[in-house]
C-alpha positions as CSV (number, residue, x, y, z in Angstrom):
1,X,-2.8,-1.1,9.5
2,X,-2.0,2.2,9.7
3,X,-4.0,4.7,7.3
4,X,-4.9,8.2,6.9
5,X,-7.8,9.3,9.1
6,X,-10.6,11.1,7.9
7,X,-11.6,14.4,8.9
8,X,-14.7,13.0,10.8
9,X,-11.8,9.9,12.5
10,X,-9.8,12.8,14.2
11,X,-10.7,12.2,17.1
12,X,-10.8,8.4,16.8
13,X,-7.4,8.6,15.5
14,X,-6.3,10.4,18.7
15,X,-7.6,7.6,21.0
16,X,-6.2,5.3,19.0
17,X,-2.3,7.0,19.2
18,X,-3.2,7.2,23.0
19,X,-4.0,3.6,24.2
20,X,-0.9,2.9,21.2
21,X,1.2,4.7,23.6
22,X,0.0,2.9,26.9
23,X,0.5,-0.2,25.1
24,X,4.2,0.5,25.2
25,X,4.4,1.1,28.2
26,X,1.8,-1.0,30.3
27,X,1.9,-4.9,30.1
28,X,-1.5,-6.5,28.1
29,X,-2.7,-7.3,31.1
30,X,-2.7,-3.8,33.3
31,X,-6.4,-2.9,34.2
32,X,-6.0,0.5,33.2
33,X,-4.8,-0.6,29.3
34,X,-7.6,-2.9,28.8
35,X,-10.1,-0.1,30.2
36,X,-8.6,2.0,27.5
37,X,-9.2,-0.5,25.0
38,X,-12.8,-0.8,26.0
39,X,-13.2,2.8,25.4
40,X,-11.7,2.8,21.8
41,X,-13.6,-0.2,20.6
42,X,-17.2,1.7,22.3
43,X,-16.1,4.7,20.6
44,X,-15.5,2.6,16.9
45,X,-18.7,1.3,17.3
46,X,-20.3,4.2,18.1
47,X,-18.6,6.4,14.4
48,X,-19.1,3.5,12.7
49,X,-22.5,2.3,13.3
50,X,-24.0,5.4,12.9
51,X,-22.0,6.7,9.8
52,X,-23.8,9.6,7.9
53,X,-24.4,8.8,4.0
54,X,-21.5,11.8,3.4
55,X,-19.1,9.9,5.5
56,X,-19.8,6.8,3.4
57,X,-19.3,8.5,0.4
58,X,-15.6,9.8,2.3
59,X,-14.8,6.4,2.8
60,X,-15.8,5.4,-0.8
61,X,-13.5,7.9,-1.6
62,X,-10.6,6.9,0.7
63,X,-7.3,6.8,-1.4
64,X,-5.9,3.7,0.7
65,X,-9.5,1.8,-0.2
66,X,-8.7,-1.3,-2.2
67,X,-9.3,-0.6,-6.0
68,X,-10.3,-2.8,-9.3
69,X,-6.9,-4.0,-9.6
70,X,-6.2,-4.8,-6.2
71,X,-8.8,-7.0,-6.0
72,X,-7.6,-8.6,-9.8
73,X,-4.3,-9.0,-7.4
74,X,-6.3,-10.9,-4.0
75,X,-9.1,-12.5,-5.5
76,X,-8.6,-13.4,-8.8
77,X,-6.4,-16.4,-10.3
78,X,-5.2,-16.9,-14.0
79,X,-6.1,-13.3,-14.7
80,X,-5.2,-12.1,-18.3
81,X,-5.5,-8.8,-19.5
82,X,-7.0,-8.0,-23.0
83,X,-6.8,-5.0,-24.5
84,X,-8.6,-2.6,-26.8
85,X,-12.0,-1.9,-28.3
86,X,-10.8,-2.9,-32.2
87,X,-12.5,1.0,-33.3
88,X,-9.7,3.0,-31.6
89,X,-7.5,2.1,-28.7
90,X,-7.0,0.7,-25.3
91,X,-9.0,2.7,-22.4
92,X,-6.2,2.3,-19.3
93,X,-9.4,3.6,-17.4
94,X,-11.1,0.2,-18.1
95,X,-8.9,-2.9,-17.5
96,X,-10.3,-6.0,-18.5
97,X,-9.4,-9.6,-19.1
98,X,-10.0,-13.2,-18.3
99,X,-9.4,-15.1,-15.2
100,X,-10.9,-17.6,-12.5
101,X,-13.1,-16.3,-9.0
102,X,-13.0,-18.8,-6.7
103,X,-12.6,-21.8,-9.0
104,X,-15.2,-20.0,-12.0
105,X,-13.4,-19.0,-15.0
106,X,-15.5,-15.6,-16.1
107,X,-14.9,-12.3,-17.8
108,X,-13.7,-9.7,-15.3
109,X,-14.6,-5.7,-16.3
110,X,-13.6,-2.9,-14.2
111,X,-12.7,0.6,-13.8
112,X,-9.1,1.6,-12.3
113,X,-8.2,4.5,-10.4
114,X,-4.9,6.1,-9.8
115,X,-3.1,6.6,-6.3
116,X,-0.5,9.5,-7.6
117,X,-0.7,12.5,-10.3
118,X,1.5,9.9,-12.5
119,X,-1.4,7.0,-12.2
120,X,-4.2,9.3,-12.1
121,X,-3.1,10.6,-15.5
122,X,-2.8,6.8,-16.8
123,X,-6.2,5.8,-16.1
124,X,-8.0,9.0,-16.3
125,X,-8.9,9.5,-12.8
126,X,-11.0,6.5,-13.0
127,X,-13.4,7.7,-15.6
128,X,-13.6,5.7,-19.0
129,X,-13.7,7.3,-22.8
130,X,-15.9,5.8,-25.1
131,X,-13.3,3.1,-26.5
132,X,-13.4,1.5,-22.7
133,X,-17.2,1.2,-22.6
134,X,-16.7,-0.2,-26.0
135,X,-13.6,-2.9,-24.8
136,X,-16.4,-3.7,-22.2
137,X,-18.7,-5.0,-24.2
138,X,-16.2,-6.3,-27.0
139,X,-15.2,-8.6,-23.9
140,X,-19.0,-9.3,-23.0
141,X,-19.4,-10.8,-26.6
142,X,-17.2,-12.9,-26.1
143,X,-17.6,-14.2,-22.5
144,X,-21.8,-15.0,-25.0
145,X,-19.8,-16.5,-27.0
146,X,-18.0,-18.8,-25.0
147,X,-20.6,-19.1,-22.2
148,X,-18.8,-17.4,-19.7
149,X,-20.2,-15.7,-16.7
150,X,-19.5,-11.8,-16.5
151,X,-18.0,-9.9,-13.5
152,X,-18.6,-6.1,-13.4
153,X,-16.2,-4.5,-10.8
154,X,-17.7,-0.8,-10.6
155,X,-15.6,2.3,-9.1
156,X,-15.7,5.3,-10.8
157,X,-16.7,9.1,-10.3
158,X,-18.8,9.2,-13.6
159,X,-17.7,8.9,-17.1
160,X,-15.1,11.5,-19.0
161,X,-16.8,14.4,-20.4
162,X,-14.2,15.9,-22.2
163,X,-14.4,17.3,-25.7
164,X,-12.2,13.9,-26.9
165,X,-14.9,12.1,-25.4
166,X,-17.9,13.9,-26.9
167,X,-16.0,13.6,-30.3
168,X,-16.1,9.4,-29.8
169,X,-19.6,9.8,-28.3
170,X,-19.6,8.9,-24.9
171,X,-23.4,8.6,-24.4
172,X,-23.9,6.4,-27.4
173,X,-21.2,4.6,-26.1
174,X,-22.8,3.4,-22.6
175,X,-26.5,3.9,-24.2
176,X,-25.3,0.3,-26.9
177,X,-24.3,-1.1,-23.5
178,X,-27.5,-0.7,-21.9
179,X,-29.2,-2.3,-24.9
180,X,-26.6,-5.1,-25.2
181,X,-26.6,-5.7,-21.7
182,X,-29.9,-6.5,-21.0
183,X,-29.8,-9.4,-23.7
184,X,-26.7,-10.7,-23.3
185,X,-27.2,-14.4,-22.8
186,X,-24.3,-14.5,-20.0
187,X,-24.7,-14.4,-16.1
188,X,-23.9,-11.0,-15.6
189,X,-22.9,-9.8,-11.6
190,X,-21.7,-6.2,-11.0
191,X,-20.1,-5.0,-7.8
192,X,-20.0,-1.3,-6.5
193,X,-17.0,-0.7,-4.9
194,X,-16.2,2.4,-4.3
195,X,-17.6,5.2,-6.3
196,X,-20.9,4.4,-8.7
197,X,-21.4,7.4,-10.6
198,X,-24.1,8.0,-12.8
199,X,-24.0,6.6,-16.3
200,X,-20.3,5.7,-16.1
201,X,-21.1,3.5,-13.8
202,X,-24.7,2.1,-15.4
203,X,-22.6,1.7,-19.0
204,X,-21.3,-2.0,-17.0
205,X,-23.7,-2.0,-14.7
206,X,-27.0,-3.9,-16.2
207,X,-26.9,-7.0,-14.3
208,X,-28.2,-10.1,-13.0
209,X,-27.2,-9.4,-9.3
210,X,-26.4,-5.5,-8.7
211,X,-24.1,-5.7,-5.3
212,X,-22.3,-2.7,-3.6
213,X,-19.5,-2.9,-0.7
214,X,-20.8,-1.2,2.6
215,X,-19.2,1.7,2.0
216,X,-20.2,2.3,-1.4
217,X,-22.1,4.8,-3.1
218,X,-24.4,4.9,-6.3
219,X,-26.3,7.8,-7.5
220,X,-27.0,9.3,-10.7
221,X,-25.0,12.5,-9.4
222,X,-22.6,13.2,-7.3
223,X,-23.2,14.8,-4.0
224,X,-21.2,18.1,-4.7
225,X,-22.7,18.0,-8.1
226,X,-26.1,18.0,-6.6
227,X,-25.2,20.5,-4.2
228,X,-24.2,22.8,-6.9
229,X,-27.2,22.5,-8.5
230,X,-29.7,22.5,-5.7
231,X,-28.1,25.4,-3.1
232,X,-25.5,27.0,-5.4
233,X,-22.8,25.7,-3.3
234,X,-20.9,22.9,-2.5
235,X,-20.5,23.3,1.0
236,X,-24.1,21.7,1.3
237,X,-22.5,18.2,0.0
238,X,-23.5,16.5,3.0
239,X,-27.2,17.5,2.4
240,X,-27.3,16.4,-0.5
241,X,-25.6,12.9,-0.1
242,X,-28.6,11.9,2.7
243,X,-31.3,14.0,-0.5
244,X,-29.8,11.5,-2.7
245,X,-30.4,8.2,-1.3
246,X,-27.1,6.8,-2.6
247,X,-25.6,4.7,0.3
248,X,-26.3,0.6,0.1
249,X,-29.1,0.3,2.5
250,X,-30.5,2.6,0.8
251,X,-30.5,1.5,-2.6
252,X,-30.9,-2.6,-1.0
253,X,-34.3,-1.0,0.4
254,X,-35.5,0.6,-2.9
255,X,-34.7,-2.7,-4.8
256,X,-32.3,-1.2,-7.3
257,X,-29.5,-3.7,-5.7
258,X,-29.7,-7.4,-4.6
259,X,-27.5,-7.4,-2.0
260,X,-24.8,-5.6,0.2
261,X,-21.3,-7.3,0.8
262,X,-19.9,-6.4,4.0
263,X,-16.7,-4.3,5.3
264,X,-14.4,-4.3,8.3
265,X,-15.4,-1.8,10.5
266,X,-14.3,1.6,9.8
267,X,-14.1,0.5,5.7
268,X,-12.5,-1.6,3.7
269,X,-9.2,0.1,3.3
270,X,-8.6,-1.1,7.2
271,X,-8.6,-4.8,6.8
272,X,-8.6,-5.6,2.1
273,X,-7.4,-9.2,3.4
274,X,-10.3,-9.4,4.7
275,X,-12.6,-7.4,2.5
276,X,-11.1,-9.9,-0.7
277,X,-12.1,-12.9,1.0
278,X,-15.1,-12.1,1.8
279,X,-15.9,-10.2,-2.2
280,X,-14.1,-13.6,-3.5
281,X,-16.9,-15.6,-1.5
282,X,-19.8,-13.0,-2.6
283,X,-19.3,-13.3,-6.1
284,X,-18.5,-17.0,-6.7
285,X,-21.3,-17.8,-4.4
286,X,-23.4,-15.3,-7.0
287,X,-22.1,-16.7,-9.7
288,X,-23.1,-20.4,-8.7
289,X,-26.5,-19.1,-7.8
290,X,-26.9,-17.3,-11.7
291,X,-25.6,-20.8,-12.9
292,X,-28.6,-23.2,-11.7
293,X,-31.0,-20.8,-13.1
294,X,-31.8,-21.7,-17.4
295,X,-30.5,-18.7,-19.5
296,X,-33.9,-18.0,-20.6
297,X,-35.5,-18.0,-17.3
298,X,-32.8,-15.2,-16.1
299,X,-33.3,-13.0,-19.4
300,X,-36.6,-12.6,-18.3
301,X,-36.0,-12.2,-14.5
302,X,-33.4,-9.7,-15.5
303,X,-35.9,-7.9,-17.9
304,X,-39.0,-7.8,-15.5
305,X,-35.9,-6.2,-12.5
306,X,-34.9,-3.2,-14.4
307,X,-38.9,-2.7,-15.8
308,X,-39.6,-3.2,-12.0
309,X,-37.8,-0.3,-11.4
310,X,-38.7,3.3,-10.4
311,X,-42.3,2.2,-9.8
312,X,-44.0,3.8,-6.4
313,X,-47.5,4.3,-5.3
314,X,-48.1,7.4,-2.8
């Protein structure tokens, strides 16, 4: 598959269009083409094994990386779409709906990005207004009611903090679902994505099992955000992504997530057959974990994980 390179892929890229080249001209078998192609695949491993938390958060950001919907398309069956939060409209920011992962019917949540200006407008850039935090939980209700399990699928750069959004009160909004979340008596499993920012991403992500994608991020700022704050510029973005502690292994070793679901090399925009199967296998399999465990039993587990939290001894 053929994709955009990254700024820090240039030269990969090049190597890549190179032994491309050869390849058309060579037979598969010429000593000189297969030396080539040991070269590329030492060089992949070498970017790729050693990737810098900014270039995770780059390939988080990638704008050929599989979003929500695309994985409603490749891993989901049976999926309808419900709409609205019954207080004041339909956020296009927050899709959500019903449908079956890997043979579990469950409520499915998640945030939607755009890949043009037209798309981007539609859903808000990826960041919710109150009414989809609200839709969220609306849906959560009823997954309670019905004894559903709950799928999360988290991807967004933060919440909107636009005036409209401060009018319909945004933090109350995602501070309900905090509180409703943690005593919702449904299996609850959230996925990170691409993007976890902040509270936008917290107001769906109180959870049973907390997973990111490889090439995730999740931080409670972004890193040019940070960067503004800390050295008055963004140019120190890179800084402050590795400051942060935002990238999966990260997080997996602090025990704020339970587990990290693995890309193709060089991110999951390079291979999404791939990457669905293996998120389709990830969450079912969580999802039949969450089941043999008594709803009171995981109330309690999920209560004493998010008290467990932010607790260190120096």
């Amino acid at each position: 598959m053929t994709v955009q390179p990254l700024d820090f892929e240039l030269h990969l890229a090049e190597l890549e269009s190179r032994v491309s080249e050869l390849a058309e001209k060579r037979p598969s078998e010429d000593p000189l083409l297969k030396a080539a192609r040991e070269d590329l695949d030492k060089e992949r491993k070498a970017l790729y094994g050693n990737l810098t938390p900014w270039q995770r958060v780059q390939i988080a950001r990638h704008p050929a990386r599989p979003y929500f919907l695309d994985y409603i398309s490749s891993c989901v069956t049976d999926f309808v779409e419900l709409h609205g939060d019954r207080l004041f409209g339909d956020d296009k920011a927050m899709p959500a709906g019903i449908g079956r992962i890997g043979g579990h019917r469950c409520v499915i949540i998640g945030q939607q990005k755009g890949r043009d200006v037209k798309e981007n407008v539609l859903r808000n850039f990826g960041s919710p207004h109150p009414e989809g935090y609200r839709k969220a939980l609306r849906l959560m209700r009823l997954a309670e009611r019905f004894d559903l399990p709950v799928v999360c699928i988290i991807d967004t750069p933060g919440a909107y903090p636009g005036v409209g959004a401060e009018e319909r009160h945004i933090a109350e909004a995602i501070a309900v679902n905090l509180r409703e979340m943690m005593a919702l008596k449904a299996r609850i499993v959230a996925v990170v994505i691409g993007e976890g920012g902040s509270g936008g991403a917290l107001g769906i992500g109180v959870a049973d099992r907390v997973l990111m994608m490889e090439n995730a991020y999740y931080s409670v700022i972004s890193p040019e955000g940070c960067a503004a704050i800390l050295w008055k510029h963004r140019k120190h973005a890179p800084e402050a992504a590795a400051a942060l502690k935002l990238t999966a292994d990260n997080l997996q070793e602090l025990g704020l997530i339970d587990g990290v679901v693995p890309e193709p090399m060089g991110g999951a925009h390079r291979d999404p057959v791939v990457t669905s199967e293996t998120l389709t296998r990830t969450i079912a399999s969580a999802i039949e974990t969450l089941n043999a465990i008594p709803l009171k039993q995981l109330l309690e587990e999920r209560y004493a994980k998010f008290r467990g939290m932010g607790v260190f001894s120096e």
